[in-house]
FIDREN-388836 format. One line per 8 residues: number of its first residue (from 1); their letters; for each residue x, z, y of C-alpha. Coordinates in pm, whole numbers. Layout:
BEGIN
NUM = A = X,Z,Y | ...
//
This chain:
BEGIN
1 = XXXXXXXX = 2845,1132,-2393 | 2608,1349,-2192 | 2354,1531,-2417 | 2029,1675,-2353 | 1805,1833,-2642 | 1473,1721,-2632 | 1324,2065,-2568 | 1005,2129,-2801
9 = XXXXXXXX = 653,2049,-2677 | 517,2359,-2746 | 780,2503,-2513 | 709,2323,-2198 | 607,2476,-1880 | 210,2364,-1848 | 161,2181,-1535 | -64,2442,-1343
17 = XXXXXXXX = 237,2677,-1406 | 546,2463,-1290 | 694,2469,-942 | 610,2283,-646 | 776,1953,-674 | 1159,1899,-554 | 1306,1648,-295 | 1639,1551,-298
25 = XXXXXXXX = 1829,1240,-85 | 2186,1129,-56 | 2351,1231,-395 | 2337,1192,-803 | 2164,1297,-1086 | 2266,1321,-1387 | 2341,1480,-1697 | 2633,1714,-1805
33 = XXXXXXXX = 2698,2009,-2036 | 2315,1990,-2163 | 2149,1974,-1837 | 2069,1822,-1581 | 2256,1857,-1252 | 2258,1717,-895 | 2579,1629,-677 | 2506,1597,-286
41 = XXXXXXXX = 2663,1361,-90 | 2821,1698,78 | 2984,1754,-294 | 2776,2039,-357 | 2646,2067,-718 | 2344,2218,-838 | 2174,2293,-1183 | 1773,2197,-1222
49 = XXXXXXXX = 1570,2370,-1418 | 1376,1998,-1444 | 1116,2145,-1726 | 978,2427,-1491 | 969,2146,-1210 | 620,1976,-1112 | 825,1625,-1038 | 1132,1515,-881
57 = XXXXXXXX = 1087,1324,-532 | 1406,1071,-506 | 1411,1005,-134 | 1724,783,-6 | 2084,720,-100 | 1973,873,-452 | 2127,724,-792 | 2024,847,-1128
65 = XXXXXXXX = 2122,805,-1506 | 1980,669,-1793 | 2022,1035,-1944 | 1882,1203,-1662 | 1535,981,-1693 | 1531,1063,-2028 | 1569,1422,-1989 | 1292,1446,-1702
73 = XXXXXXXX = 1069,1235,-1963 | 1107,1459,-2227 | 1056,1735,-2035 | 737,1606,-1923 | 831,1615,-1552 | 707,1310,-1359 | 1013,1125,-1134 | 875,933,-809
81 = XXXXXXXX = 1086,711,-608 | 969,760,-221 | 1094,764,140 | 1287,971,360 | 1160,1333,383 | 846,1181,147 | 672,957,441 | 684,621,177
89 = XXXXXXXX = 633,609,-172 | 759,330,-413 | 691,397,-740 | 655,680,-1045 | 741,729,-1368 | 479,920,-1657 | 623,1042,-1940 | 456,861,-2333
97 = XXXXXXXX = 391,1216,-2393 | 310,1374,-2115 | -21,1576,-2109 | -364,1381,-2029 | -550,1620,-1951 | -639,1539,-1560 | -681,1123,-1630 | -921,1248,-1860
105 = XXXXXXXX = -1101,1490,-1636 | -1029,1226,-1346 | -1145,962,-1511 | -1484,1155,-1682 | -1563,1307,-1329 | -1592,947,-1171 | -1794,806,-1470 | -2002,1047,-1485
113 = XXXXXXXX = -2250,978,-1131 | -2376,1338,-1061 | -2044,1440,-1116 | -1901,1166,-904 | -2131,1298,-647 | -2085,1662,-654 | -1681,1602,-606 | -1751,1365,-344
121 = XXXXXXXX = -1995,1604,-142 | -1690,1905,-199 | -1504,1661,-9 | -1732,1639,290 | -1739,2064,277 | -1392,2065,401 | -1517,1853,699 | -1812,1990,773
129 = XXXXXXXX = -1824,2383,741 | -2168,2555,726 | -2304,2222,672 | -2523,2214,372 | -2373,1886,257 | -2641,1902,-70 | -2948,1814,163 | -2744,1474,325
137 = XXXXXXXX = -2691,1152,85 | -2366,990,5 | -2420,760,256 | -2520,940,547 | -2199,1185,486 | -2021,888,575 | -2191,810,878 | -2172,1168,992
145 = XXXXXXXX = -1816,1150,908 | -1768,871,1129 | -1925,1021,1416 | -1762,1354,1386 | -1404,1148,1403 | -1477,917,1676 | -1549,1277,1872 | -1231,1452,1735
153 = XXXXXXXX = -995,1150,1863 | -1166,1170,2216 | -1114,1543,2196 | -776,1459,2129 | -703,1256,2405 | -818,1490,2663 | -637,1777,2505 | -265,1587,2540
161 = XXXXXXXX = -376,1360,2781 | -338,1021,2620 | -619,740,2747 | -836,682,2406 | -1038,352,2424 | -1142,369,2027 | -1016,312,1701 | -915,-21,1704
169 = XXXXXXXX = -667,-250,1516 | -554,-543,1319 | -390,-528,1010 | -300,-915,1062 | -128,-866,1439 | 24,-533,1451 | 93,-613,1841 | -309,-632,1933
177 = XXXXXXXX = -319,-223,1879 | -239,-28,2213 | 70,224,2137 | -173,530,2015 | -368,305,1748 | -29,216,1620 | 80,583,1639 | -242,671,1399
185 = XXXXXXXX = -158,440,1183 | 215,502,1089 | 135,860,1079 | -162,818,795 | 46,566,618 | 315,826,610 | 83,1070,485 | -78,839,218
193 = XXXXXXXX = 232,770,23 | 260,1210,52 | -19,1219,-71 | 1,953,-338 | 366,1132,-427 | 132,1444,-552 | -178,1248,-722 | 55,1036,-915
201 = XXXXXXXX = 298,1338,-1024 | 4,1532,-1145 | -110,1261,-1355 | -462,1239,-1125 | -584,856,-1092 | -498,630,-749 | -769,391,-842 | -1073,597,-901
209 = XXXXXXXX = -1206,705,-529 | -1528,968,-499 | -1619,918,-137 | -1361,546,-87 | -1436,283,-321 | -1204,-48,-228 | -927,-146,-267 | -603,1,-550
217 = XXXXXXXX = -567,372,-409 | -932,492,-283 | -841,845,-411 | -534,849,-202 | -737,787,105 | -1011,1085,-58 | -683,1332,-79 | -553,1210,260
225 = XXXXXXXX = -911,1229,466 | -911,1603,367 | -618,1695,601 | -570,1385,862 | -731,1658,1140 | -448,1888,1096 | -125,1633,1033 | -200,1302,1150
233 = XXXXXXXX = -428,1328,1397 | -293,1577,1610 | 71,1455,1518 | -35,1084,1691 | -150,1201,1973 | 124,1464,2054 | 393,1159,1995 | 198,959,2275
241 = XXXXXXXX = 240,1271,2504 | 593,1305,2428 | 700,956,2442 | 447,655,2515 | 665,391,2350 | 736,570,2062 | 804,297,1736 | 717,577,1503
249 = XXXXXXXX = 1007,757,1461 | 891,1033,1660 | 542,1088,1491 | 656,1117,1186 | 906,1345,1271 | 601,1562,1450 | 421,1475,1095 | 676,1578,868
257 = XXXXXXXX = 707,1929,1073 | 291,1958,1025 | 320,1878,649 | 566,2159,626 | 375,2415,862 | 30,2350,688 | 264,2414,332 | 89,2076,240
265 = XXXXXXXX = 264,2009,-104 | 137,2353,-206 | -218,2308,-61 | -254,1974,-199 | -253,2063,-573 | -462,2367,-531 | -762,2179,-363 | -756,1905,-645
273 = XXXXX = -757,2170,-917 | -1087,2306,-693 | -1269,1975,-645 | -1230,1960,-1011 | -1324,2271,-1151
//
């Protein structure tokens, strides 16, 4: 029988020091020799170092071991179950032991209403450059926000020459949504489960929103808002240019390749640890 010593707590990587998270698809993992290992579907096999590793993204075709959740779990390295090339996200694992340090901070940051505030209006200072955000309300940062996206979309439209008639769907009837509506909104549901991939691996809370409110994930539309203008947006848009009748395959394709030029899973963690400070 596999085994894998429970490495000592005190010996852990801290989270702030790990590597960027790893995504595997098509392949095994499992546990031999005292550690873990992964076998491709090419027959390739490789050693992880899983307690120096931020989480492990399962995409598809993966199968894991008993032994290999227990080793990520008590080496206090989140697992999340998503889809290809991380545009859907399933579920996560957290470890009983792992560190609570950010649901703490997460959680005393949004009880806390100044505090609540001050993250929120750091949110609106990624949007709005220059802008001192301290002499608007909640409220009207919202409105502005609105305004300044309904003028980005049209800008859009002219720049890759795609008609734009408004924001406008139906979550009910899916068909009522002209071909670029339904383009925006396969691309940002792409990049919410990204972004709830990261929040959830670095223990931050899904449920507790600073500028979004309803619903079970308003922080995962806070995280997402920051960087829609330089992956979904654009990626939308650029998919109607290419191919009108696109079902989504091709903006997430034109997604995935912003997420990786924009070196999103890096940024994402760093701009938390900021809003936080």
């Amino acid at each position: 029988m596999p085994i894998f010593e429970k490495p000592p707590l005190e010996t852990l990587t801290p989270a702030k020091d790990r590597w960027t998270p790893i995504y595997l698809e098509h392949g095994r993992l499992e546990v031999d020799d005292s550690s873990i290992k992964w076998i491709g579907a090419d027959r390739m096999v490789y050693r992880l170092p899983v307690a120096t590793l931020s989480a492990v993204l399962l995409g598809p075709g993966t199968t894991v071991t008993h032994a290999a959740m227990k080793a990520c779990a008590d080496s206090n390295t989140p697992v999340c179950w998503i889809g290809e090339d991380g545009m859907r996200f399933y579920a996560f694992g957290i470890t009983p032991n792992h560190d609570n340090l950010m649901p703490r901070k997460h959680a005393a940051a949004w009880a806390d209403r100044k505090k609540r505030a001050e993250i929120a209006r750091r949110m609106f200072t990624h949007r709005f450059p220059g802008v001192d955000v301290q002499a608007y309300s909640i409220a009207e940062l919202r409105g502005m926000e609105g305004l300044r996206v309904r003028a980005k979309y049209s800008e859009l439209g002219q720049q890759y020459g795609v008609t734009w008639k408004g924001r406008n769907y139906d979550k009910s009837n899916w068909n009522l949504a002209d071909n670029v509506n339904r383009a925006l909104s396969a691309a940002n549901a792409s990049l919410y489960a990204l972004c709830a991939a990261v929040v959830c691996s670095l223990g931050y809370l899904p449920s507790l929103g600073f500028v979004h409110e309803g619903g079970t994930l308003p922080f995962i539309y806070d995280v997402a808002d920051l960087y829609k203008e330089i992956t979904t947006f654009p990626a939308a848009f650029q998919a109607m240019r290419q191919n009108p009748n696109d079902k989504g395959e091709l903006v997430r394709t034109l997604l995935k390749d912003r997420v990786e030029q924009e070196r999103l899973l890096q940024k994402i963690p760093k701009d938390l640890e900021e809003l936080f400070a």
